[in-house]
ZAMARGU-4260 file (C-alpha; in steps of 0.2 Angstrom, whole numbers, plus 5000, padded with zeros to 4 digits):
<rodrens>
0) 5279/5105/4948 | 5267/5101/4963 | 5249/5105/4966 | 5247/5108/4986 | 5232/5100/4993
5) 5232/5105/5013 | 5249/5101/5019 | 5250/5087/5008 | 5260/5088/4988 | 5250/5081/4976
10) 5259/5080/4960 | 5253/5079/4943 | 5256/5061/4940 | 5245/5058/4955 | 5232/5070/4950
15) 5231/5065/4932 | 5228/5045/4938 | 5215/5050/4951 | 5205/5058/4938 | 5205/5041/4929
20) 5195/5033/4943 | 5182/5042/4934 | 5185/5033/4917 | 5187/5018/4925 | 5168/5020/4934
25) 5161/5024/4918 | 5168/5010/4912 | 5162/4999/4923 | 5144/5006/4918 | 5145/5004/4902
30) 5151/4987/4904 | 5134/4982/4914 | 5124/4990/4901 | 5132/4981/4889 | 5128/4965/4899
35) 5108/4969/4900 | 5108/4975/4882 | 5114/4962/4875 | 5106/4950/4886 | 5089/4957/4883
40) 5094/4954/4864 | 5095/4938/4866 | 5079/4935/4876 | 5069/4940/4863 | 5075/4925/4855
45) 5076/4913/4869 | 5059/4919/4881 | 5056/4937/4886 | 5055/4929/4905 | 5075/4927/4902
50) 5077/4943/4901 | 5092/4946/4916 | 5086/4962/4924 | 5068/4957/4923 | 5071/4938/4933
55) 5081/4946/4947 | 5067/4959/4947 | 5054/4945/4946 | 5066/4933/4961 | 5068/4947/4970
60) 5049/4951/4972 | 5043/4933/4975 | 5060/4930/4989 | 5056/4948/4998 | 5051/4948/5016
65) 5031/4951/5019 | 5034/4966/5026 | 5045/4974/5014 | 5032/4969/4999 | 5019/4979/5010
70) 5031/4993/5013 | 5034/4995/4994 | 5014/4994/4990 | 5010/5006/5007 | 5022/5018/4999
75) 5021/5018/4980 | 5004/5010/4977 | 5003/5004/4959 | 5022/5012/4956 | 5028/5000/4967
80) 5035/4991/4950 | 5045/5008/4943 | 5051/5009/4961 | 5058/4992/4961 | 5067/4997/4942
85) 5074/5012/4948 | 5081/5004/4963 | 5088/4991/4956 | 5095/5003/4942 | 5103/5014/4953
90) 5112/4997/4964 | 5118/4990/4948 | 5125/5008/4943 | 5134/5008/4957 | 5142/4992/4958
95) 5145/4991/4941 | 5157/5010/4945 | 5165/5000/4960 | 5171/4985/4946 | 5178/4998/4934
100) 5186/5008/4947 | 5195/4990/4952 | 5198/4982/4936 | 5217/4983/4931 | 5222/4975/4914
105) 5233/4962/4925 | 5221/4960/4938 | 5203/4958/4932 | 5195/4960/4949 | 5178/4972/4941
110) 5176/4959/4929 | 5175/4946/4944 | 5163/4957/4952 | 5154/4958/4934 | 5153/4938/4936
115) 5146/4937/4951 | 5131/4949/4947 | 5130/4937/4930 | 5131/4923/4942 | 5115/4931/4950
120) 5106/4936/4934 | 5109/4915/4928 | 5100/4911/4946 | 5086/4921/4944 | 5083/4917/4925
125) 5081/4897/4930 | 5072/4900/4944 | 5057/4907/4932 | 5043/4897/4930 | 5046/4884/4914
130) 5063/4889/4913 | 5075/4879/4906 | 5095/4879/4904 | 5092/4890/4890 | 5086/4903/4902
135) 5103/4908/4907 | 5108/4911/4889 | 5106/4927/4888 | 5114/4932/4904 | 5129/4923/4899
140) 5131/4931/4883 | 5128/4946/4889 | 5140/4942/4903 | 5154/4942/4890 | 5150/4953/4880
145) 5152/4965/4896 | 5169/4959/4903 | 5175/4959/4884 | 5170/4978/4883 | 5177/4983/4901
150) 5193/4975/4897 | 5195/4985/4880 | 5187/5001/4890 | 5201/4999/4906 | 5216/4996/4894
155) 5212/5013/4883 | 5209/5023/4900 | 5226/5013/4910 | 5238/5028/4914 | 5256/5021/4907
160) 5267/5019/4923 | 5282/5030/4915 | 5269/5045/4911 | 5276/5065/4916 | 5267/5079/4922
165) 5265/5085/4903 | 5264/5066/4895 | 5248/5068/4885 | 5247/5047/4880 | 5229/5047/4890
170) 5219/5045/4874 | 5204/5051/4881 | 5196/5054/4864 | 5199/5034/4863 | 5189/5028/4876
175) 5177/5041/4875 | 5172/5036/4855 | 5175/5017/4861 | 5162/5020/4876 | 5149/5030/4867
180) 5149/5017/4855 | 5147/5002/4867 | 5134/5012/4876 | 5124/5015/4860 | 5125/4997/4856
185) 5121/4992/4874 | 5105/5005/4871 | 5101/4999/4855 | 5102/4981/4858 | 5089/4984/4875
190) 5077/4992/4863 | 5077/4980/4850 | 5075/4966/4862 | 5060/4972/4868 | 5052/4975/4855
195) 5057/4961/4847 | 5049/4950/4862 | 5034/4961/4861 | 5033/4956/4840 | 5038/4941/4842
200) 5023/4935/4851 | 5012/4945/4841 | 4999/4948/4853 | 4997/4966/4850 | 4989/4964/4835
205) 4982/4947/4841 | 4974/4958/4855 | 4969/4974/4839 | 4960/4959/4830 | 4952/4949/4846
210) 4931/4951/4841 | 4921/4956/4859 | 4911/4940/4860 | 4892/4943/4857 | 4881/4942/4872
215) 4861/4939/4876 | 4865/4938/4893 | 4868/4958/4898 | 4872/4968/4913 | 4857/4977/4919
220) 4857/4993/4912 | 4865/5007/4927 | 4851/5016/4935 | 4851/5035/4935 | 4857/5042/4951
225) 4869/5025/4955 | 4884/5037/4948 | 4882/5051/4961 | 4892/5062/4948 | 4900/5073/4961
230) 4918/5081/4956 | 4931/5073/4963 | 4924/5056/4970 | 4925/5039/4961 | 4916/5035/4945
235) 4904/5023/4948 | 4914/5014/4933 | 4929/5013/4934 | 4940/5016/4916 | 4952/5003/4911
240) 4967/5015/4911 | 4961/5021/4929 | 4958/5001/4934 | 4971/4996/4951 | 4986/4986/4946
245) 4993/4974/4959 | 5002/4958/4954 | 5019/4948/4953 | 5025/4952/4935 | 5035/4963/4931
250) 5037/4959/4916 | 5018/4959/4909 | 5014/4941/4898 | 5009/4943/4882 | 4999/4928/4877
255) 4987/4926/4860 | 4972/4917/4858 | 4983/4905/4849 | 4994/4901/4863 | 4983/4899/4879
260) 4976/4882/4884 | 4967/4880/4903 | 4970/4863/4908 | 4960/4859/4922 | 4966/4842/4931
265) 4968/4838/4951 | 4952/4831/4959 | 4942/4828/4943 | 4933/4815/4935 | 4938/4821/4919
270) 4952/4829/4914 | 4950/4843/4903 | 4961/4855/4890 | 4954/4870/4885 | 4959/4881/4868
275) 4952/4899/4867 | 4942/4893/4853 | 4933/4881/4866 | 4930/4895/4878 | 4922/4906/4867
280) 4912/4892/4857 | 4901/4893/4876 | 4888/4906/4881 | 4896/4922/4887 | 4888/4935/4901
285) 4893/4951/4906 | 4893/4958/4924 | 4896/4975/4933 | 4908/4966/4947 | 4919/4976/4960
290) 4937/4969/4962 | 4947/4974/4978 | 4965/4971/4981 | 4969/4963/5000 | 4985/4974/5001
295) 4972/4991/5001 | 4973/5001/5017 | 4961/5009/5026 | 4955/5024/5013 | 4966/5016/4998
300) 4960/5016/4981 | 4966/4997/4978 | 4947/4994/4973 | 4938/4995/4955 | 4924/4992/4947
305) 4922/4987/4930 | 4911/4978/4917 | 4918/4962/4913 | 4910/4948/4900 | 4917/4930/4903
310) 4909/4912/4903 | 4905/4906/4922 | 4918/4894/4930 | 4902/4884/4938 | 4900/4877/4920
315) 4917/4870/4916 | 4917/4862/4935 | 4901/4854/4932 | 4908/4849/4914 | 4925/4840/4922
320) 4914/4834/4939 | 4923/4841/4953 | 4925/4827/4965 | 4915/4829/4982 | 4933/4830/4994
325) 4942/4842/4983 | 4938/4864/4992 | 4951/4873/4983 | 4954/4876/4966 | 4972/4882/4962
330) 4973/4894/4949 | 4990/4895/4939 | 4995/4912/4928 | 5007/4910/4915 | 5020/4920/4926
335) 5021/4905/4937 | 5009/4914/4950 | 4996/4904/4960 | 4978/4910/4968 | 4968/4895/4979
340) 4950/4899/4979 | 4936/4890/4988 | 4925/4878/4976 | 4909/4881/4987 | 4911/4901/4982
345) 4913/4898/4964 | 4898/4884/4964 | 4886/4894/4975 | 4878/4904/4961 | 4887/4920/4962
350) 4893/4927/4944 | 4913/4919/4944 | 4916/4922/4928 | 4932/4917/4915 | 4933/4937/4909
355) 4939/4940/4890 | 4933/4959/4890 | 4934/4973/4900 | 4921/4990/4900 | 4919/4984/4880
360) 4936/4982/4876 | 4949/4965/4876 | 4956/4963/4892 | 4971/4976/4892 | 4987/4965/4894
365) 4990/4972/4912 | 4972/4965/4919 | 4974/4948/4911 | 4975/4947/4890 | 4967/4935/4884
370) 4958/4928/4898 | 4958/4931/4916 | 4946/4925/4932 | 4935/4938/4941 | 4925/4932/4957
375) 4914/4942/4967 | 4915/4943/4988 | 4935/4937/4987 | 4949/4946/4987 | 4962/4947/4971
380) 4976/4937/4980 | 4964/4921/4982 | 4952/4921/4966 | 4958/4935/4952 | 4972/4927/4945
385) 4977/4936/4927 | 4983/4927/4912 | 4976/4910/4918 | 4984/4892/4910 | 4981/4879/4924
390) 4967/4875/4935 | 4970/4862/4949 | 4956/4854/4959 | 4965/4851/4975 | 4961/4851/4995
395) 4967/4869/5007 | 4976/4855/5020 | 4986/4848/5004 | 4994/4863/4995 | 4997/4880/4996
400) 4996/4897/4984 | 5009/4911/4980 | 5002/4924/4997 | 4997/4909/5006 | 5015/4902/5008
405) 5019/4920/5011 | 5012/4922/5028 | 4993/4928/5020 | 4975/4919/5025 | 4971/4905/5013
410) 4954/4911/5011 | 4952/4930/5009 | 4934/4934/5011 | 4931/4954/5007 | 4928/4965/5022
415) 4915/4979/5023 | 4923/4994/5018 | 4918/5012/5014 | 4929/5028/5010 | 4929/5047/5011
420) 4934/5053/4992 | 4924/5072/4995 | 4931/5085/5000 | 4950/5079/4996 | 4962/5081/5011
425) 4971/5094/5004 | 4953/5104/5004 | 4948/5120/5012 | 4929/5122/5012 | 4921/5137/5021
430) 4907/5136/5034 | 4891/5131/5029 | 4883/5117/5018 | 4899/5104/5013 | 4895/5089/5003
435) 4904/5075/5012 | 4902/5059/4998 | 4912/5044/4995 | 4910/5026/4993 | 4906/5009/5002
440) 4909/4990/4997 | 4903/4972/5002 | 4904/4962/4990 | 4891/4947/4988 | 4884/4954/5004
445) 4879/4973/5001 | 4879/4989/5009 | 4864/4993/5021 | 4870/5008/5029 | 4885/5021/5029
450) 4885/5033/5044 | 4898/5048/5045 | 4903/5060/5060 | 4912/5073/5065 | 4924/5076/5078
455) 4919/5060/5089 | 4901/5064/5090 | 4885/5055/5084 | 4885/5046/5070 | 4874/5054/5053
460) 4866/5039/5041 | 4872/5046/5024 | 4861/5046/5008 | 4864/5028/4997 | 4866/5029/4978
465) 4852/5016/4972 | 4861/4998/4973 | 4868/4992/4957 | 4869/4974/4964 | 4877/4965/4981
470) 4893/4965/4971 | 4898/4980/4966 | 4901/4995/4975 | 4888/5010/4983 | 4894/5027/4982
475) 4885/5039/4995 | 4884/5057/5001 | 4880/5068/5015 | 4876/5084/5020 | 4888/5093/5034
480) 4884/5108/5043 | 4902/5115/5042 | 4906/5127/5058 | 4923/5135/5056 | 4940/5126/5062
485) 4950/5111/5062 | 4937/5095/5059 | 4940/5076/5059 | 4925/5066/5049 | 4927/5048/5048
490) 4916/5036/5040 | 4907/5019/5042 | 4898/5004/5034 | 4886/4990/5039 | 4882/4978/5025
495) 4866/4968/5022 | 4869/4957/5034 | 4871/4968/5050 | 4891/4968/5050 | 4897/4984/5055
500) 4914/4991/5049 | 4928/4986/5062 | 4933/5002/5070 | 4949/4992/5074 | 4963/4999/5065
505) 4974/4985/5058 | 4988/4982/5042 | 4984/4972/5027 | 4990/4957/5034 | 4985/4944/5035
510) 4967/4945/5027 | 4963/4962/5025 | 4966/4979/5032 | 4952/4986/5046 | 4949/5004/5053
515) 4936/5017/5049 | 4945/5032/5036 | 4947/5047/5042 | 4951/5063/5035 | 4954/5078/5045
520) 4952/5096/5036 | 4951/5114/5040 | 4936/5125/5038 | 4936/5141/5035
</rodrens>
């Protein structure tokens, strides 16, 4: 008996091992969950940084291309991270149906394929910073652990050669129980690595139990009116939930008290370790400080403003005695990235503080747990590094941080900004009195002036919130006579010291993005 097909005979031998490429892809899939399961298992017990899907996560953001890192950020924002997962998800799902498609119990060509993407994972582990030989461990496990369920998985759903059109040996009920049960292992064991590599560490409740260190030294108290309060634009503060997330890690270190150290070494005259217990034994401040990220285009909402309490990195450089030739200070996070900040900004007097708390809380683990560095009038790439274990004192013409050697500015000074957040873009106000507001930023300088217009025409000096300090931020607001139709308003800053915004409109790249924001709306 035949089944026709167009003019072609398909018969049921044919049909029946054609509908087995389907086992065969699911059992290819399996077999790679069964590899990252397991080999996230196992780096709960070696490092979580071991973890195979999270270093060729980890490599694959530090070996990307510039423009594809700005790509990913332009277009996702702060999901640029879950965008990388899914992607890499969906790649390894389909590579993995590709290997079990071509596995044959007397050719093992999926498990070759299988070895290869472990041969990837290995690479990617030991290029972690502090890896060691024991990085690839749980790739390797995991590896055979995989191969060894594929090749049980192919030789249940292998269609004997001598089967008829009614032969019923497929023992579909076989491989179905054996993969359920591989995949609920493969699940199981994922889960249980990581939460084991969250427990092991401890530092949530290291984190629970951190005390908010005391402090004489306050923030001056917010004026009234310096939160303009109006629905829909930008807290003056900004919540720790709501707070920007841009950085390398994707997987977020989760360090104790008890773990971190800050050695500081390089161009010193003396060479210094510091415990948390040292840190916090000094004088704490708190300070309302803005924070923008370089990667924030014209309009973005890669900018924040928080209140922080830390200890001031002048002290511990006067304490090791920064040696006259050394400008840079190369910050190291415990992830392995780098941030080179000028020494004359942080020994000019501005408030660059070693941060411990955040809005009145311990730093959340994605802004830096325990400790991380906060420095006004920079951007995050060259001074904000999070989770920070190593200061060198070094020289800008003798080495190189993580953006820097990635095509970015080695100094990245903040540039005068100012947004549009009222009315939203997807707005339709009617003629008459609209309340235009957003906010501006120039941090350690000051913002002197915001002016808005519409359609090309004169510019309009908005209305300043009172001035918290030069480094935070300055909401303000305007008044606009709307006239029914299609409007473009667009805005502009000039800080203290008589810099207009650059109407220039230019990417991220190198040093900062440039342009006035715009937003065109409809009036009714």
């Amino acid at each position: 008996m035949s089944t026709t097909i167009g003019d072609r005979q398909e018969t049921p031998h044919a049909h029946r091992r054609r509908g087995h490429w389907f086992y065969r892809a699911l059992a290819g899939v399996v077999a790679a969950g069964v590899v990252l399961g397991v080999g996230e298992l196992i780096a709960a017990l070696v490092d979580p940084n071991s973890s195979p899907f999270y270093a060729v996560g980890s490599t694959t953001v530090d070996r990307s291309p510039e423009w594809l890192r700005e790509f990913a950020i332009d277009t996702f924002g702060t999901n640029d991270k879950p965008a990388l997962f899914i992607g890499m998800a969906i790649l390894i799902v389909l590579i993995a149906a590709v290997a079990g498609i071509v596995e044959q119990p007397r050719a093992p060509y999926g498990s070759a394929i299988l070895a290869v993407l472990g041969g990837v994972g290995v690479y990617s582990a030991i290029q972690r910073p502090e890896a060691t030989w024991s990085f690839a461990v749980p790739t390797l496990v995991g590896l055979v652990a995989g191969i060894v369920v594929l090749r049980v998985l192919i030789s249940t759903a292998q269609v004997p050669e001598d089967a008829g059109a009614t032969d019923s040996r497929m023992p579909r009920r076989s491989f179905l129980l054996f993969a359920a049960a591989a995949a609920a292992v493969a699940a199981a064991a994922g889960a249980t690595g990581r939460y084991l590599g969250r427990q092991i560490a401890g530092a949530v409740e290291n984190r629970r139990d951190f005390v908010i260190p005391a402090v004489t030294d306050r923030a001056r108290p917010i004026a009234p009116g310096t939160d303009i309060a109006v629905p829909g634009a930008t807290p003056f503060i900004t919540s720790n939930e709501d707070f920007y997330r841009i950085d390398t890690a994707l997987r977020v270190p989760r360090l104790t008290t008890d773990e971190w150290q800050l050695r500081i070494h390089g161009m010193v005259d003396r060479e210094l370790t510091l415990t948390f217990e040292d840190l916090i034994a000094r004088t704490p401040v708190e300070r309302v400080i803005t924070l923008t990220c370089v990667s924030n285009p014209v309009g973005g909402d890669l900018a924040g403003n928080a209140t922080w309490i830390g200890y001031p990195i002048a002290d511990l450089l006067a304490e090791v005695g920064v040696q006259p030739d050394a400008d840079m200070l190369l910050s190291k996070s415990s992830d392995g990235f780098t941030a080179g900040t000028p020494v004359q900004v942080l020994q000019d007097g501005r408030d660059a503080i070693l941060a411990v708390a955040m809005n009145g809380r311990p730093l959340p683990f994605e802004h830096g747990y325990p400790v991380r560095q906060v420095v006004p009038g920079l951007y995050g790439y060259v001074s904000a590094t999070k989770w920070v274990v190593d200061w060198e004192l070094t020289r800008f013409d003798k080495a190189q941080a993580y953006w820097t050697q990635r095509g970015w500015s080695a100094q990245g000074p903040i540039k005068t900004a100012s947004r549009i957040d009222v009315p939203a873009p997807s707005a339709l106000p009617e003629a008459g009195r609209v309340l235009v507001a957003g906010t501006a930023w120039a941090q350690h300088r000051g913002i002197g002036k915001v002016e808005v217009r519409v359609d090309n025409g004169d510019w309009h000096t908005a209305t300043l919130a009172p001035e918290y300090s030069i480094d935070t931020w300055r909401q303000w607001t305007w008044d606009w006579d709307a006239t029914p139709g299609r409007h473009t308003l667009q805005v502009r800053a000039t800080d203290l010291d008589g810099n207009v915004q650059v109407e220039e409109l230019t990417s991220p790249v190198p040093d900062g993005a440039t342009g006035w924001d715009t937003r065109t709306l409809t009036v009714s």
